[in-house]
N, CA, C and O atoms as a printed pandas DataFrame, in Angstrom:
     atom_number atom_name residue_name chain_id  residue_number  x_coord  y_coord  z_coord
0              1         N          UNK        A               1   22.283  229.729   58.326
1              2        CA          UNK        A               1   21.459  228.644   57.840
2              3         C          UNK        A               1   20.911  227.816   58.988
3              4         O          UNK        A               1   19.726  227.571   59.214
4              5         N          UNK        A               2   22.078  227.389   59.737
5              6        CA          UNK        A               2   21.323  226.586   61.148
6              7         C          UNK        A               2   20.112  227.188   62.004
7              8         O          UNK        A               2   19.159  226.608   62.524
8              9         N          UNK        A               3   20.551  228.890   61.970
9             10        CA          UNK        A               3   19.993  229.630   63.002
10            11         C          UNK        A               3   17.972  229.431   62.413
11            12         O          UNK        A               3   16.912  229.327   63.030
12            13         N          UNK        A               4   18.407  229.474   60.798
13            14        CA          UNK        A               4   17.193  229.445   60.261
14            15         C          UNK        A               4   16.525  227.946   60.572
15            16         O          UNK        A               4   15.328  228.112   60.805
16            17         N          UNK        A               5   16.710  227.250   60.613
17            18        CA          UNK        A               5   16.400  225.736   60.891
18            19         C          UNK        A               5   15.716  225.946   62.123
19            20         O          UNK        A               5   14.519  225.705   62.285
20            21         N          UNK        A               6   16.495  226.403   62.999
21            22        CA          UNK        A               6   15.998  226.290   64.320
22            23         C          UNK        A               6   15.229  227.250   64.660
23            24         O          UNK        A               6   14.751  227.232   65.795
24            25         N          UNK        A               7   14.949  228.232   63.831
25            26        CA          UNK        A               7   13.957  228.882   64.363
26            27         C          UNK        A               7   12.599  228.575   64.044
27            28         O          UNK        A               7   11.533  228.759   64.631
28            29         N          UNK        A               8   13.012  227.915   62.659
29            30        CA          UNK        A               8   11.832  227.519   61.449
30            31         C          UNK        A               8   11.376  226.300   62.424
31            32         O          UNK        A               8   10.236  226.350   62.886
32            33         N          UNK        A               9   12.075  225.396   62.698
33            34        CA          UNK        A               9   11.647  224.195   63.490
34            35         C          UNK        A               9   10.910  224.334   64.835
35            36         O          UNK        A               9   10.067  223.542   65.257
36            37         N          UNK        A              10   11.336  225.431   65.439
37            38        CA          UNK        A              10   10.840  225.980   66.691
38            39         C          UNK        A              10    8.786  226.164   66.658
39            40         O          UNK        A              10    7.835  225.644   67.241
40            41         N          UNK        A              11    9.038  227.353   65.463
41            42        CA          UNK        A              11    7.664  227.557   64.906
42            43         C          UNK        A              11    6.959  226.004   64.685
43            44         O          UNK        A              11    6.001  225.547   65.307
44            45         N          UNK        A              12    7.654  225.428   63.728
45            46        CA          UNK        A              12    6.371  224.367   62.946
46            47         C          UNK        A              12    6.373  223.173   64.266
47            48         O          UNK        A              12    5.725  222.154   64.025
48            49         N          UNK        A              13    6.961  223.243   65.429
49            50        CA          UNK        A              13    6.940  222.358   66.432
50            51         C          UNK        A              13    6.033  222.604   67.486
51            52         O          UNK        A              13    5.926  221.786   68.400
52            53         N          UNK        A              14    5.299  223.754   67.452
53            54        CA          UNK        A              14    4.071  224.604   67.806
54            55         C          UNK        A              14    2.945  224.002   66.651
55            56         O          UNK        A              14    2.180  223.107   67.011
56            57         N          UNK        A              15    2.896  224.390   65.629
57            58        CA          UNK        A              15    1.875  223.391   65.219
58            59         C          UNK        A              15    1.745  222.593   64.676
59            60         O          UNK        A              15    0.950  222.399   63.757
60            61         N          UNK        A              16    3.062  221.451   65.453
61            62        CA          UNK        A              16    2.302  219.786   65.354
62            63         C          UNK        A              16    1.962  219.549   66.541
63            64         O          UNK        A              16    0.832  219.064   66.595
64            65         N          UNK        A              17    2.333  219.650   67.279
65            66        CA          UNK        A              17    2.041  220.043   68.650
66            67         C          UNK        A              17    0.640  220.238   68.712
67            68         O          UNK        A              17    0.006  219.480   69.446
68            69         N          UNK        A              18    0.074  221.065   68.114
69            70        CA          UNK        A              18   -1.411  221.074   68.427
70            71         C          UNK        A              18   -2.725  220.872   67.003
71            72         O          UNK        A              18   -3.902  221.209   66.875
72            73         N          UNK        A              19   -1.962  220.323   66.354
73            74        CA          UNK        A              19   -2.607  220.023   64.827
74            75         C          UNK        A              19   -2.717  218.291   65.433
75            76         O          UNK        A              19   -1.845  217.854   66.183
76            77         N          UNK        A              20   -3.537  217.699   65.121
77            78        CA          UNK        A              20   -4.202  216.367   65.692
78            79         C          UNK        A              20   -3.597  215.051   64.389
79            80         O          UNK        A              20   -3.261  213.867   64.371
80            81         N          UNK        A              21   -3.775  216.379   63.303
81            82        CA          UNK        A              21   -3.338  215.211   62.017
82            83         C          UNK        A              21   -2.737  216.163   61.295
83            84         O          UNK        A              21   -2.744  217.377   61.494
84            85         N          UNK        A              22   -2.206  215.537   60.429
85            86        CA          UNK        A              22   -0.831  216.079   59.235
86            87         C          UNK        A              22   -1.943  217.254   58.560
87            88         O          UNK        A              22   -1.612  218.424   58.365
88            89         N          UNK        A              23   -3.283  216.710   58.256
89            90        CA          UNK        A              23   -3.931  217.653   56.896
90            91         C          UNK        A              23   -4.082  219.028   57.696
91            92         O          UNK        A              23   -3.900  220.053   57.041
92            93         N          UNK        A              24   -4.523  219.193   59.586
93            94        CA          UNK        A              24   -4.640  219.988   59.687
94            95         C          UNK        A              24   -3.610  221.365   60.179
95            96         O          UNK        A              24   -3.936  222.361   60.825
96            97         N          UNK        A              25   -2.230  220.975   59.587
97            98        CA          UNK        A              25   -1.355  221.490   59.687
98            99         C          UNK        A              25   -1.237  223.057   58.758
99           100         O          UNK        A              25   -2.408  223.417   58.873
100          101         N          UNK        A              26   -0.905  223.595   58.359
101          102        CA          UNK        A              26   -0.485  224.301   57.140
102          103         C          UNK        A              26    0.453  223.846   56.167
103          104         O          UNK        A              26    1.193  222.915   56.485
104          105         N          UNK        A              27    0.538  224.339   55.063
105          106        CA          UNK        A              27    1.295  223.575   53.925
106          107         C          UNK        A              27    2.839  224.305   54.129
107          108         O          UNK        A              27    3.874  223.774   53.727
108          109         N          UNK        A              28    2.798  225.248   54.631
109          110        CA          UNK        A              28    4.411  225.789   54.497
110          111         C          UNK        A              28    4.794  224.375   55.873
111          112         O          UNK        A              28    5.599  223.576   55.394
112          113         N          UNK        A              29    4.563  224.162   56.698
113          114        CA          UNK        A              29    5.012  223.679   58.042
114          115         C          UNK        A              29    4.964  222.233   57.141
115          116         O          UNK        A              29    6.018  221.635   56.926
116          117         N          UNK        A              30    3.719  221.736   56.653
117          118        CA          UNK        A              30    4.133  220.038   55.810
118          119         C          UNK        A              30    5.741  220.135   54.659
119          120         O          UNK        A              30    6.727  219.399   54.700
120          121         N          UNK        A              31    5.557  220.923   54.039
121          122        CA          UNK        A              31    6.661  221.304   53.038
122          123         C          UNK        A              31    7.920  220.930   53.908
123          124         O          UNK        A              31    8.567  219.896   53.742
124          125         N          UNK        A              32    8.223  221.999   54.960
125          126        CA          UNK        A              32    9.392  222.066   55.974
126          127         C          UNK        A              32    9.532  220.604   56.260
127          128         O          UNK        A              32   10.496  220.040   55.742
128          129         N          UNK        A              33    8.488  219.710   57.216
129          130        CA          UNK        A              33    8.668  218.228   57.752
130          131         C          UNK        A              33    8.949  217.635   56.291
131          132         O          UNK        A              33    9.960  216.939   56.388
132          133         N          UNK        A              34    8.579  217.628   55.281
133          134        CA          UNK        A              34    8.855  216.972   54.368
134          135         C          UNK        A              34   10.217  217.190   53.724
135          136         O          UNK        A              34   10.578  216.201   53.086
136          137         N          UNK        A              35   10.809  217.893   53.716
137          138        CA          UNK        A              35   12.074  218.459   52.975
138          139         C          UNK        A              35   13.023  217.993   54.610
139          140         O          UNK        A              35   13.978  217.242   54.412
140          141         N          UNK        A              36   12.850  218.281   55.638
141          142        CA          UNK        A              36   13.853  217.495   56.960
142          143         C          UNK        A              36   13.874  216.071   56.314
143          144         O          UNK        A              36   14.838  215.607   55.705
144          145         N          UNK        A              37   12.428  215.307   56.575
145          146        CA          UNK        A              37   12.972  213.974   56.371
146          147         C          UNK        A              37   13.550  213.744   55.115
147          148         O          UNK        A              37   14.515  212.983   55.178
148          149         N          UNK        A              38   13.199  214.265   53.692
149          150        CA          UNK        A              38   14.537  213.938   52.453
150          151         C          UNK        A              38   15.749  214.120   53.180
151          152         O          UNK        A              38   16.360  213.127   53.577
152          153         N          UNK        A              39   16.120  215.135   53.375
153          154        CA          UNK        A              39   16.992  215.241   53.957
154          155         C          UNK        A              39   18.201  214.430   54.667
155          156         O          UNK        A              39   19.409  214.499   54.438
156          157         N          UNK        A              40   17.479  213.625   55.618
157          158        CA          UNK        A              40   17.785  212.850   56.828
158          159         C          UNK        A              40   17.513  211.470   55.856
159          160         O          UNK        A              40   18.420  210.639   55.832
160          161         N          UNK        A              41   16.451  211.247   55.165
161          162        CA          UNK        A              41   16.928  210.369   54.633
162          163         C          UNK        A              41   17.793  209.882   53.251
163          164         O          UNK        A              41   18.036  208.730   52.892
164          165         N          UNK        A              42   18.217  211.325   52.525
165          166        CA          UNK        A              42   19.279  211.568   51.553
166          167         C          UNK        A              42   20.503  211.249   52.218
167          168         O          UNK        A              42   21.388  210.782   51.501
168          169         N          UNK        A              43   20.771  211.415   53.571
169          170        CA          UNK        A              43   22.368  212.002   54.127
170          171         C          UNK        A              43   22.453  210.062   54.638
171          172         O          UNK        A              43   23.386  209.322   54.328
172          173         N          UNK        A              44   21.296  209.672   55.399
173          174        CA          UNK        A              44   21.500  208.173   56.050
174          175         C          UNK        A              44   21.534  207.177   54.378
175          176         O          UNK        A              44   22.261  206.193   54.511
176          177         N          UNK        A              45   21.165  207.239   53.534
177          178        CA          UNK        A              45   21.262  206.473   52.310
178          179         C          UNK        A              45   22.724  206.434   51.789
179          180         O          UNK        A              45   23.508  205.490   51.684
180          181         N          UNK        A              46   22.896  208.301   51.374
181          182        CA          UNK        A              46   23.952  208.469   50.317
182          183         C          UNK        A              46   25.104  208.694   50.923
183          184         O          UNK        A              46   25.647  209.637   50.349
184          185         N          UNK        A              47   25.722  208.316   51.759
185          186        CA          UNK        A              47   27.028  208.180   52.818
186          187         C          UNK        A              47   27.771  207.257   52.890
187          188         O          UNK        A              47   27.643  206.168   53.449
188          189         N          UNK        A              48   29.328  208.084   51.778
189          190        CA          UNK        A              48   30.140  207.124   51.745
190          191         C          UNK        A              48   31.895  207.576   51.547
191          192         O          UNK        A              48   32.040  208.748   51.895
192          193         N          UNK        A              49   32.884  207.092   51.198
193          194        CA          UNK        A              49   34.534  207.212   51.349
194          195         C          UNK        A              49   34.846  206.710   50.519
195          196         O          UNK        A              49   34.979  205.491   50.634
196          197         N          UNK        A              50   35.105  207.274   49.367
197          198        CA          UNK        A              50   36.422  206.732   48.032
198          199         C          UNK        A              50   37.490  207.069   47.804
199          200         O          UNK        A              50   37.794  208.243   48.017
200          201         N          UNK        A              51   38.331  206.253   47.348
201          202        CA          UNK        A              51   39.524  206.352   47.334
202          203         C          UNK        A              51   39.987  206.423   45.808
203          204         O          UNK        A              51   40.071  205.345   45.220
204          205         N          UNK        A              52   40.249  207.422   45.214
205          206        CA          UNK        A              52   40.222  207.109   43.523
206          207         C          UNK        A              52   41.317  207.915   43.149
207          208         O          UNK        A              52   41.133  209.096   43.444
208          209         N          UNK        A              53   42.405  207.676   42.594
209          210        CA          UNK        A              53   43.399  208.255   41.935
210          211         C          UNK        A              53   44.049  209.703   42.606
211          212         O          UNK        A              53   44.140  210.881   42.261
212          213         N          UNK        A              54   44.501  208.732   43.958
213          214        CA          UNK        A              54   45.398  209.676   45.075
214          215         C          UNK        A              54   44.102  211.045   45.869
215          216         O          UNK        A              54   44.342  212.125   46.410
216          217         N          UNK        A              55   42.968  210.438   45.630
217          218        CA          UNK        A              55   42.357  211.645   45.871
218          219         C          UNK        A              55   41.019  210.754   47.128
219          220         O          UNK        A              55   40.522  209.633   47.028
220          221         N          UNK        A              56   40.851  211.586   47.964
221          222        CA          UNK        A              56   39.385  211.129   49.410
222          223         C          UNK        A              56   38.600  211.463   48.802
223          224         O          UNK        A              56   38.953  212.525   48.289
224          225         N          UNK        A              57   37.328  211.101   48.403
225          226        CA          UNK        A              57   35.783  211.370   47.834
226          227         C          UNK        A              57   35.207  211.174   48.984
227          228         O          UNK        A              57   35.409  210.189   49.694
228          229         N          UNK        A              58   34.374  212.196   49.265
229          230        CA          UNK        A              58   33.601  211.730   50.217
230          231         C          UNK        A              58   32.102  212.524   49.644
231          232         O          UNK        A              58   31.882  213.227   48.657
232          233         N          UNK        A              59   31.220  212.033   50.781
233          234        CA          UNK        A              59   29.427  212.012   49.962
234          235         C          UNK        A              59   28.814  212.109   51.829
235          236         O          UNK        A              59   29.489  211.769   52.800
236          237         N          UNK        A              60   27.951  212.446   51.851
237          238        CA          UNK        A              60   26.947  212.807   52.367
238          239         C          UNK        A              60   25.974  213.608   52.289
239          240         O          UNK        A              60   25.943  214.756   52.730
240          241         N          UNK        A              61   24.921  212.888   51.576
241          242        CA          UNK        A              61   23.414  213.520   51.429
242          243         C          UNK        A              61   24.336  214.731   50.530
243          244         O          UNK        A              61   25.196  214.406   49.711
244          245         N          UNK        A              62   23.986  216.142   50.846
245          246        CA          UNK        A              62   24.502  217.302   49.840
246          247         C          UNK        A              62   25.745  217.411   50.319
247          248         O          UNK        A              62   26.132  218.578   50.248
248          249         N          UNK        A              63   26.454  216.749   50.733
249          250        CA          UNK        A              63   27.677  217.364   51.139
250          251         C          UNK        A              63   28.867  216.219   50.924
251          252         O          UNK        A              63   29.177  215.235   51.595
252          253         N          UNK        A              64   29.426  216.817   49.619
253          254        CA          UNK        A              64   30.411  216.373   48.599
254          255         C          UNK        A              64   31.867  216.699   48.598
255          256         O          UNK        A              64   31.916  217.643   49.386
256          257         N          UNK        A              65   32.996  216.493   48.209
257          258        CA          UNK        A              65   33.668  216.897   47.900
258          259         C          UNK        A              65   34.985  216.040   47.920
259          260         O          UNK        A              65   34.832  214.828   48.069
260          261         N          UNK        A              66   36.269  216.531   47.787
261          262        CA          UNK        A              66   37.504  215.569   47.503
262          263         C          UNK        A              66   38.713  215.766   47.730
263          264         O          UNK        A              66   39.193  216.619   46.983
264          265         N          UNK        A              67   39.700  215.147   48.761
265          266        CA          UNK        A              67   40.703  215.912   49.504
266          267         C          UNK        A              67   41.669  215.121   48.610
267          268         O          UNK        A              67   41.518  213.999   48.126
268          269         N          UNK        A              68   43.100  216.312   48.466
269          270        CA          UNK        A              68   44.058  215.591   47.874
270          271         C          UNK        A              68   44.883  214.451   48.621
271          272         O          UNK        A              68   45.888  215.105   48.900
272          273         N          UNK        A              69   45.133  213.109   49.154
273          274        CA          UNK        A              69   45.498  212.403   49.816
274          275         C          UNK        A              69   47.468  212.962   50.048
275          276         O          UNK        A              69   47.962  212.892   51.174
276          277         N          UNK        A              70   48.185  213.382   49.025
277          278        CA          UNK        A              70   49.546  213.506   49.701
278          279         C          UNK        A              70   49.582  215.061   50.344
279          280         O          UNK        A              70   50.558  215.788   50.531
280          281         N          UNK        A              71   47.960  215.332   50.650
281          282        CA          UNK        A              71   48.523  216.387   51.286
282          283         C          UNK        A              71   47.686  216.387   52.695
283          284         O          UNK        A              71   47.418  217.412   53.322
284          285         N          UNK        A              72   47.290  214.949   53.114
285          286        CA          UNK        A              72   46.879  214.765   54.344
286          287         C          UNK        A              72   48.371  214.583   54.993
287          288         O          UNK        A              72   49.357  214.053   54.480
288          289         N          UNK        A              73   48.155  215.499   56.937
289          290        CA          UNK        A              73   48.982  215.450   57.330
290          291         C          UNK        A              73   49.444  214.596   58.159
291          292         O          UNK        A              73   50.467  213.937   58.348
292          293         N          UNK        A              74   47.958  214.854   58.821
293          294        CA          UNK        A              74   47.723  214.137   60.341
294          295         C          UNK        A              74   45.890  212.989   60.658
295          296         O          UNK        A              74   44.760  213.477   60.632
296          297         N          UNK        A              75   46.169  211.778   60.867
297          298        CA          UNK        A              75   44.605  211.236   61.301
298          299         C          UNK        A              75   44.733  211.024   62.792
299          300         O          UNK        A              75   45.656  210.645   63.514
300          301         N          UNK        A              76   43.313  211.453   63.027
301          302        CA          UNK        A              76   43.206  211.270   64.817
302          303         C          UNK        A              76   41.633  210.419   64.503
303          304         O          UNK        A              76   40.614  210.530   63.821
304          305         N          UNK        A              77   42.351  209.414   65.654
305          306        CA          UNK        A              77   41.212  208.103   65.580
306          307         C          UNK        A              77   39.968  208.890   66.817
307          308         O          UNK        A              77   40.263  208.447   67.927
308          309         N          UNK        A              78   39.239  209.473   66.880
309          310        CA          UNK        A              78   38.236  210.481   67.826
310          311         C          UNK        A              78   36.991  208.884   67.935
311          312         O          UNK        A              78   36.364  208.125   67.197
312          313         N          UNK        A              79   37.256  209.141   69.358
313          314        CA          UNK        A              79   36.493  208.755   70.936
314          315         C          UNK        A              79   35.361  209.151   71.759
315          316         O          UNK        A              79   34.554  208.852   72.639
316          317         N          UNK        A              80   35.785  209.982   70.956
317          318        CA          UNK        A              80   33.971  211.026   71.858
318          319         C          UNK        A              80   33.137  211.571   71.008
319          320         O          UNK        A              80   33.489  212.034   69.923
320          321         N          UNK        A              81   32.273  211.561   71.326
321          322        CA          UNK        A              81   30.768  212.206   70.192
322          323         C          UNK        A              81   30.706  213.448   69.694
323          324         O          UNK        A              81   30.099  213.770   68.673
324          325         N          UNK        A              82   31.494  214.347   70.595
325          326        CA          UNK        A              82   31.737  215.304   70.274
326          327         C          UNK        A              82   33.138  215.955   69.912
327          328         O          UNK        A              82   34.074  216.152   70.686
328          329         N          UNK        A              83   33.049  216.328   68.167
329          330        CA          UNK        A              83   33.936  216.902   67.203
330          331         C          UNK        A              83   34.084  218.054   67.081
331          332         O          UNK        A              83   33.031  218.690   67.019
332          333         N          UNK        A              84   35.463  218.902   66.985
333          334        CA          UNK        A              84   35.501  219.904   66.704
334          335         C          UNK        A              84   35.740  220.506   64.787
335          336         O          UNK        A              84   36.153  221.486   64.167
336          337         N          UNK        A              85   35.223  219.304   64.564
337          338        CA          UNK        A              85   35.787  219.471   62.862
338          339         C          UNK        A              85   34.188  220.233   62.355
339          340         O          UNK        A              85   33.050  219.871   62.652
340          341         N          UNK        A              86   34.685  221.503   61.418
341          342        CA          UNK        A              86   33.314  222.096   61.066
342          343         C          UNK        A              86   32.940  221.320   59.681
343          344         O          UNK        A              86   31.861  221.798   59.328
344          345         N          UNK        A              87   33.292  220.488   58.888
345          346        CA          UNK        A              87   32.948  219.494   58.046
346          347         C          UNK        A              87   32.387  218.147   58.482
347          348         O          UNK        A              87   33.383  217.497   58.798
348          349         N          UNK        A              88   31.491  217.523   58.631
349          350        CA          UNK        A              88   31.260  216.237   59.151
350          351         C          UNK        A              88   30.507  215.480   57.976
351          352         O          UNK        A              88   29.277  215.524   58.014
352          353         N          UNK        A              89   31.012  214.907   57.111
353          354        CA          UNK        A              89   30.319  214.149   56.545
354          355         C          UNK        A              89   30.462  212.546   56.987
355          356         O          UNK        A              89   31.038  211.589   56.469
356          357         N          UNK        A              90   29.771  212.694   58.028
357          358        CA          UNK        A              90   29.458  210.976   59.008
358          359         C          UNK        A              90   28.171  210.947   59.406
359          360         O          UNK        A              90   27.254  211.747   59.592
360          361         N          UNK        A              91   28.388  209.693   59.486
361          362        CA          UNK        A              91   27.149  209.047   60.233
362          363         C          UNK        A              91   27.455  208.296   61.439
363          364         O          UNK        A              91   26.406  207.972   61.997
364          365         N          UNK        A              92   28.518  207.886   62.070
365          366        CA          UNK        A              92   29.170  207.400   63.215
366          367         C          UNK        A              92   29.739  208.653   64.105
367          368         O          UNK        A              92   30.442  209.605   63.764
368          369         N          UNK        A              93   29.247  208.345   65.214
369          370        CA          UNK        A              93   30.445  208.720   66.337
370          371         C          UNK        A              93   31.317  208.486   66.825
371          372         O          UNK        A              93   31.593  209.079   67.869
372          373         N          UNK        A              94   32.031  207.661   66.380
373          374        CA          UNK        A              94   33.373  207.374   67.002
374          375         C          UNK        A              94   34.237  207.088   65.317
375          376         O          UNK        A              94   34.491  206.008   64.784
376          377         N          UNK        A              95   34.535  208.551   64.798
377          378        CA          UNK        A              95   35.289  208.292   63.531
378          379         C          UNK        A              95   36.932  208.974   63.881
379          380         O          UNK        A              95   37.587  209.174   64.904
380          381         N          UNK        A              96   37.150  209.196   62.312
381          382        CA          UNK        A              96   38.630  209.719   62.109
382          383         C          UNK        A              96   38.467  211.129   61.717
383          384         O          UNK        A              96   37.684  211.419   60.812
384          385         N          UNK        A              97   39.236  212.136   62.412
385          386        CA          UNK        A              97   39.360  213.247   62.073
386          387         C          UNK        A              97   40.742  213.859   61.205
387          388         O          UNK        A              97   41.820  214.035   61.773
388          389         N          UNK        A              98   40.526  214.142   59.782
389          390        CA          UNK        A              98   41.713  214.311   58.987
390          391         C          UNK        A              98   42.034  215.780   58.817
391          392         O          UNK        A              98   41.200  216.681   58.894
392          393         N          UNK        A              99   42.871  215.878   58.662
393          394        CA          UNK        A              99   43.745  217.234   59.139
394          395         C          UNK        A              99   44.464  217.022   57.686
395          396         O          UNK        A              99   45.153  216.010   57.556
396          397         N          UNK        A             100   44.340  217.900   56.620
397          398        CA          UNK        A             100   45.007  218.199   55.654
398          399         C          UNK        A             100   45.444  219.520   55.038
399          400         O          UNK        A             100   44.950  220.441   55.689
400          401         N          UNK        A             101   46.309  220.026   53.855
401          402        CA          UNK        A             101   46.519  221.498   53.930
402          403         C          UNK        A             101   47.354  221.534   55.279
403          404         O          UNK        A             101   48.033  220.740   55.930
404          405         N          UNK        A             102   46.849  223.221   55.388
405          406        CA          UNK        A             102   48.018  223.235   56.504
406          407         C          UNK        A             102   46.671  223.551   57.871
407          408         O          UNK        A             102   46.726  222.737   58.793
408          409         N          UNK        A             103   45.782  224.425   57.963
409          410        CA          UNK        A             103   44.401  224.157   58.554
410          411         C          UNK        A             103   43.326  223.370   58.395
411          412         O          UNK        A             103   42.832  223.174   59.505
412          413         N          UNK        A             104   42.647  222.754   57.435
413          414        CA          UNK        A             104   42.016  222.127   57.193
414          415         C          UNK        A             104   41.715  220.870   57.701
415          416         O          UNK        A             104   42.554  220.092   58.154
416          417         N          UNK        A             105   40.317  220.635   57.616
417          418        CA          UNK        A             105   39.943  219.373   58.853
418          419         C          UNK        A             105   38.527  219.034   58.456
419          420         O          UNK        A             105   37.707  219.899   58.148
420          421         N          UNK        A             106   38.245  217.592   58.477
421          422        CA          UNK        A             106   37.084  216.953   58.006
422          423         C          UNK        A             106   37.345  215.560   58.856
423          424         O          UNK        A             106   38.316  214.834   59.069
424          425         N          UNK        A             107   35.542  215.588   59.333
425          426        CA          UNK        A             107   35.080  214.129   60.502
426          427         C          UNK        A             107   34.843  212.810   59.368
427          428         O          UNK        A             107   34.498  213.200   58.253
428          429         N          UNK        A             108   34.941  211.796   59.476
429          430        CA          UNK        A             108   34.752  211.375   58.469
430          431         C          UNK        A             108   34.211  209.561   59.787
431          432         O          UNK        A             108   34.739  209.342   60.878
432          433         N          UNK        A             109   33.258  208.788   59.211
433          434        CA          UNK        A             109   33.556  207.449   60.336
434          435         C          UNK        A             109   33.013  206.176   59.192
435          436         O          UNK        A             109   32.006  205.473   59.119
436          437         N          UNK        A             110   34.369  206.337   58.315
437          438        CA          UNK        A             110   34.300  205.096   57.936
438          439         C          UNK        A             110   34.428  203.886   58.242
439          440         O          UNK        A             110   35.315  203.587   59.041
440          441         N          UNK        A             111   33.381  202.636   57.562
441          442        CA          UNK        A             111   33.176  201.425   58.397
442          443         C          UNK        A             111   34.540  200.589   58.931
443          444         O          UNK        A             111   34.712  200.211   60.089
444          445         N          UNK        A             112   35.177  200.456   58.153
445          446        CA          UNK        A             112   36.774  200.001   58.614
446          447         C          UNK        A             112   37.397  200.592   58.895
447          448         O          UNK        A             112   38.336  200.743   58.113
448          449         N          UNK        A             113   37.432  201.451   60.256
449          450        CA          UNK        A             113   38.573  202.427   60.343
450          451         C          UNK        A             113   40.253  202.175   60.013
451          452         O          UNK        A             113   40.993  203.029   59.523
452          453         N          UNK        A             114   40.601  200.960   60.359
453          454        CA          UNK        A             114   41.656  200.637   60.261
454          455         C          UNK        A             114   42.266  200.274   58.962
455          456         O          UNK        A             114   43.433  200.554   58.688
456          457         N          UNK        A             115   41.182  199.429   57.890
457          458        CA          UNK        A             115   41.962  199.324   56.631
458          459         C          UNK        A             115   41.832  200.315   55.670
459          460         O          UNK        A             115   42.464  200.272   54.614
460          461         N          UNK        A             116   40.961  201.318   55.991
461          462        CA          UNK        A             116   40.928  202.528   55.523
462          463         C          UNK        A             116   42.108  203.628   55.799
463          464         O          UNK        A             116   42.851  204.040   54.908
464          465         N          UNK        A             117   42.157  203.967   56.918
465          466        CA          UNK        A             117   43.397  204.130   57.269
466          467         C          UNK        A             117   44.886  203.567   56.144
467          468         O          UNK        A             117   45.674  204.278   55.519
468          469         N          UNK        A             118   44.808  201.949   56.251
469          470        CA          UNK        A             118   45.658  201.397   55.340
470          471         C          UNK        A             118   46.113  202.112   53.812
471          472         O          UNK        A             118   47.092  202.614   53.260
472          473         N          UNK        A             119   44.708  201.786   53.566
473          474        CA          UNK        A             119   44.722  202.496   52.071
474          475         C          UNK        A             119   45.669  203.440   52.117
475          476         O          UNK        A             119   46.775  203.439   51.576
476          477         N          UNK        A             120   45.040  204.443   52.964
477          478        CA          UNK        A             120   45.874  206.248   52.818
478          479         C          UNK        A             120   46.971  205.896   53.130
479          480         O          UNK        A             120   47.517  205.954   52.028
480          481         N          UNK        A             121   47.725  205.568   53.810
481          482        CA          UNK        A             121   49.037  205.016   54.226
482          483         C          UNK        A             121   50.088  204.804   52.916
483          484         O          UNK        A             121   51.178  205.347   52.732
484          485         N          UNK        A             122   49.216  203.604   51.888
485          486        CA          UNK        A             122   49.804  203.283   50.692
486          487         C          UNK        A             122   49.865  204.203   49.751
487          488         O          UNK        A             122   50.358  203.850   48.680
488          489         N          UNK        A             123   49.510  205.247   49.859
489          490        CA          UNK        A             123   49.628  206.619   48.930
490          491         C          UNK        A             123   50.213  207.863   49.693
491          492         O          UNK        A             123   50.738  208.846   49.169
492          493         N          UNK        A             124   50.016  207.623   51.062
493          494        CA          UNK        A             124   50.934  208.754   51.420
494          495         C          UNK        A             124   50.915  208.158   53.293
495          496         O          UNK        A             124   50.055  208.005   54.160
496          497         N          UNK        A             125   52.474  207.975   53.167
497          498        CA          UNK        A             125   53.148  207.133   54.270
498          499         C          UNK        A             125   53.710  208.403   54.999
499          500         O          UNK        A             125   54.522  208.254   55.912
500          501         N          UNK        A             126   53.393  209.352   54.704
501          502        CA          UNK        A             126   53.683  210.259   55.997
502          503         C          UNK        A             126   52.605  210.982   56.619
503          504         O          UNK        A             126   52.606  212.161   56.975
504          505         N          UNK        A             127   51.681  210.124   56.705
505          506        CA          UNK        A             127   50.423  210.488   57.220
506          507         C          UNK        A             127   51.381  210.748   58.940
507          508         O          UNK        A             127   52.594  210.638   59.117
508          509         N          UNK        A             128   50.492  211.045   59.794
509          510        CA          UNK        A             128   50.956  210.740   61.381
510          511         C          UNK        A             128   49.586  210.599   61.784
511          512         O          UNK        A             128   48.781  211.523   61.898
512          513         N          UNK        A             129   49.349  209.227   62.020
513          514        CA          UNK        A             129   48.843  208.120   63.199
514          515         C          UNK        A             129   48.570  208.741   64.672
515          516         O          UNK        A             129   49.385  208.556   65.576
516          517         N          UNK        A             130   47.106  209.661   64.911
517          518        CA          UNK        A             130   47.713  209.393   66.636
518          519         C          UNK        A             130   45.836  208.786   67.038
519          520         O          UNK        A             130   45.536  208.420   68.174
């Protein structure tokens, strides 16, 4: 899917590049810029962390879903921009990386790191803190 993005983007970046105005673009290449920015602006709108009946909700733009909280193991408070978690539903760089299951792992940079943190704590106190 990425590989397709970037190749697709590669192309239609050739002709904006030399298209002067939007009309004289082609319609597959307007379609593409138009469906990026929903996109980008679906994921910067709809981005968020719930906490609802022992369970993590999380939301970004299309990317949904819901971790069981007593079976988070481990949170790592992450410092650098660059994550090795293949789930990222964030919009910050400097978030929490949760480690649940026994592999499993999702970036997450909610606005309060710390009383968020809290929360999970009060439902499952054997989180490990590093």
């Amino acid at each position: 899917m990425i590989l397709v993005l970037v190749v697709f983007g590669t192309i239609a970046s050739f002709f904006i590049i030399e298209s002067e105005t939007i009309e004289e673009m082609p319609i597959p290449i307007r379609i593409f810029l138009g469906l990026i920015a929903f996109l980008i602006l679906w994921i910067l709108v709809d981005t968020y962390y719930k906490i609802r009946e022992h369970k993590l909700h999380y939301c970004s733009g299309p990317i949904r879903g819901q971790i069981d909280i007593l079976k988070i193991n481990k949170i790592q408070n992450v410092k650098t921009w660059y994550v090795t978690s293949l789930l990222k539903p964030a919009l910050g760089s400097y978030g929490l990386t949760i480690t649940y299951n026994k592999f499993d792992d999702i970036y997450i940079s909610p606005k309060n790191k710390e009383d968020f943190i809290a929360e999970l704590l009060k439902i499952n106190p054997n989180i490990q803190i590093i």
